[in-house]
C-alpha positions as CSV (number, residue, x, y, z in Angstrom):
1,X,52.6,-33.8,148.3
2,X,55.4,-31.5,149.7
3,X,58.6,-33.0,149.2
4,X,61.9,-32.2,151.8
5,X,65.1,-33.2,151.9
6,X,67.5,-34.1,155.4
7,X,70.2,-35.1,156.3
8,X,70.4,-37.2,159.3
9,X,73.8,-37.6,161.1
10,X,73.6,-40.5,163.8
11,X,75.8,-40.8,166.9
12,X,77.5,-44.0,167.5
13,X,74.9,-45.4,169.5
14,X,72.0,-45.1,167.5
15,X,73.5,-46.6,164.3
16,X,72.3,-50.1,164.7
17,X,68.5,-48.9,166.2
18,X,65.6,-49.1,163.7
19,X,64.9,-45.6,163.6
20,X,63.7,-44.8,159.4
21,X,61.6,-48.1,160.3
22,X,59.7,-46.0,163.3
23,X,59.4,-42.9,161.8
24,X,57.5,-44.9,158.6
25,X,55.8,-46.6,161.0
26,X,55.0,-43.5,163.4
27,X,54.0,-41.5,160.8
28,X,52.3,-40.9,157.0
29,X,55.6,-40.3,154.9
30,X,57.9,-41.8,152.5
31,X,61.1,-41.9,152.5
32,X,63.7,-42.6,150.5
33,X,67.4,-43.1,151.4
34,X,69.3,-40.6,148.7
35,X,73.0,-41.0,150.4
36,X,74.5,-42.6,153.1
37,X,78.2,-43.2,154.9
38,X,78.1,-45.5,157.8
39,X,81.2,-46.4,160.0
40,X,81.6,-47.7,163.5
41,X,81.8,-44.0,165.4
42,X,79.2,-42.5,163.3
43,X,76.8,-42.5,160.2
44,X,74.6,-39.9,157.8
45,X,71.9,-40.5,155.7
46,X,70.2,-38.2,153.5
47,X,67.1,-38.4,152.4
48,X,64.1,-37.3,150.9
49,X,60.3,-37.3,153.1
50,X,57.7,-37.0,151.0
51,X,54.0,-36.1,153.6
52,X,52.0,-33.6,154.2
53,X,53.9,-30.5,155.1
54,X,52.9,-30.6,159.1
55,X,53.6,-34.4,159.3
56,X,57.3,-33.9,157.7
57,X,57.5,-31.1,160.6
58,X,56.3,-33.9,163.2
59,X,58.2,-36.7,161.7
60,X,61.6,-34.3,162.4
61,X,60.8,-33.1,165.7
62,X,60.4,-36.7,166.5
63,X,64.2,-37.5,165.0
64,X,65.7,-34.8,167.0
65,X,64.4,-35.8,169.8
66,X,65.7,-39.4,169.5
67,X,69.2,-38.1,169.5
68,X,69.7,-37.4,165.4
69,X,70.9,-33.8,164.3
70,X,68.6,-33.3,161.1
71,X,69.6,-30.8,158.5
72,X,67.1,-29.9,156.3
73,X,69.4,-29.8,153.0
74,X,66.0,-27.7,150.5
């Protein structure tokens, strides 16, 4: 299965809001949480989705438009 890396950067007021549990939840990928810094203005996380390659596309689409700027680091 295709494999992609991101990196999320979260705004202050989504840091305490469940979002890696919705995207599992919303749709088929794994993840796993590579990095992360989290303060009290702002957080990152990278990580690495593993899905097929049209649900990885849907599952960041989806971030973005929750509010998260999603890099895609390969």
């Amino acid at each position: 299965m295709p494999n992609r890396t991101l990196r999320l950067n979260y705004p202050a007021a989504l840091l305490r809001q469940p979002i890696l549990q919705q995207l599992i939840r919303s749709f088929n990928v794994s993840v796993n949480i590579v990095r992360a810094q989290i303060s009290l203005e702002e957080g990152w996380l990278e990580i690495d989705v593993e899905g097929a390659e049209g649900e990885i596309g849907r599952a960041q689409v989806w971030l973005e438009s929750q509010g998260i700027e999603v890099l895609q680091i390969d």
